[in-house]
C-alpha positions in Angstrom: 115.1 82.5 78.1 113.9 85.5 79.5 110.3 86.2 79.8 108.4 89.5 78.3 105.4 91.4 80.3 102.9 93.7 79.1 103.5 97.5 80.3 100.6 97.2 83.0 102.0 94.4 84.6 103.7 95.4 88.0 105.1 92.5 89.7 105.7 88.7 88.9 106.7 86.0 91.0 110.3 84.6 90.2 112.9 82.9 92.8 115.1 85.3 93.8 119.3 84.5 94.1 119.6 86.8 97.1 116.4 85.8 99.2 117.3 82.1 97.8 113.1 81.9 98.1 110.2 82.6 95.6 109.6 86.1 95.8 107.6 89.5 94.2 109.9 90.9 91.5 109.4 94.5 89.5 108.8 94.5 86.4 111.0 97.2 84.3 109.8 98.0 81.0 108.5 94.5 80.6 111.2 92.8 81.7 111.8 91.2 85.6 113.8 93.7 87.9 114.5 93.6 91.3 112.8 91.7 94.1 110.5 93.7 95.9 111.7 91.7 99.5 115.5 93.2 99.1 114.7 96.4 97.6 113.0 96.6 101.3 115.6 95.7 103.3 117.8 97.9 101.8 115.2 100.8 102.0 115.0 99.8 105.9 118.8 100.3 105.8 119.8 103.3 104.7 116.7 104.8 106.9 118.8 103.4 110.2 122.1 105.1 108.3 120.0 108.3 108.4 119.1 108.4 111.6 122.5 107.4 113.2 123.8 110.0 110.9 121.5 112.8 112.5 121.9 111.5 116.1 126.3 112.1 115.4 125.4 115.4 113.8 123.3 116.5 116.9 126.1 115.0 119.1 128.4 117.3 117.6 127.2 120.6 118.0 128.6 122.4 120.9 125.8 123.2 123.9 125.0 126.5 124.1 126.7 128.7 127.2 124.4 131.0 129.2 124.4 134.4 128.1 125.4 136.1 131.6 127.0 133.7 133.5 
């Protein structure tokens, strides 16, 4: 059965399928949410996506010719 928090309460330790470990979980509205260790990695994630997006964007543009060659 699933356990109910008070609205202050941030985090709770549950095990977490993913991680397969006990971990730090949100709590959403009272209820558990996420683990806090995966919502991490996938924050680390998409920040590397970013950046190899920029570095093909910047690879892209054309260099610049000199003006009077």
């Amino acid at each position: 059965m699933s356990e109910h928090f008070t609205r202050a309460t941030v985090s709770a330790a549950f095990h977490c399928g993913k991680c397969g470990k006990q971990t730090q979980h949100r709590i959403d509205s009272g209820r558990k949410g996420p683990c806090l260790d995966c919502i991490a990695k996938l924050e680390a994630q998409h920040q590397v996506i970013d950046i190899d997006e920029l570095r093909r964007k910047l690879k892209a543009e054309p260099e610049q010719k000199e003006l009077f060659a």
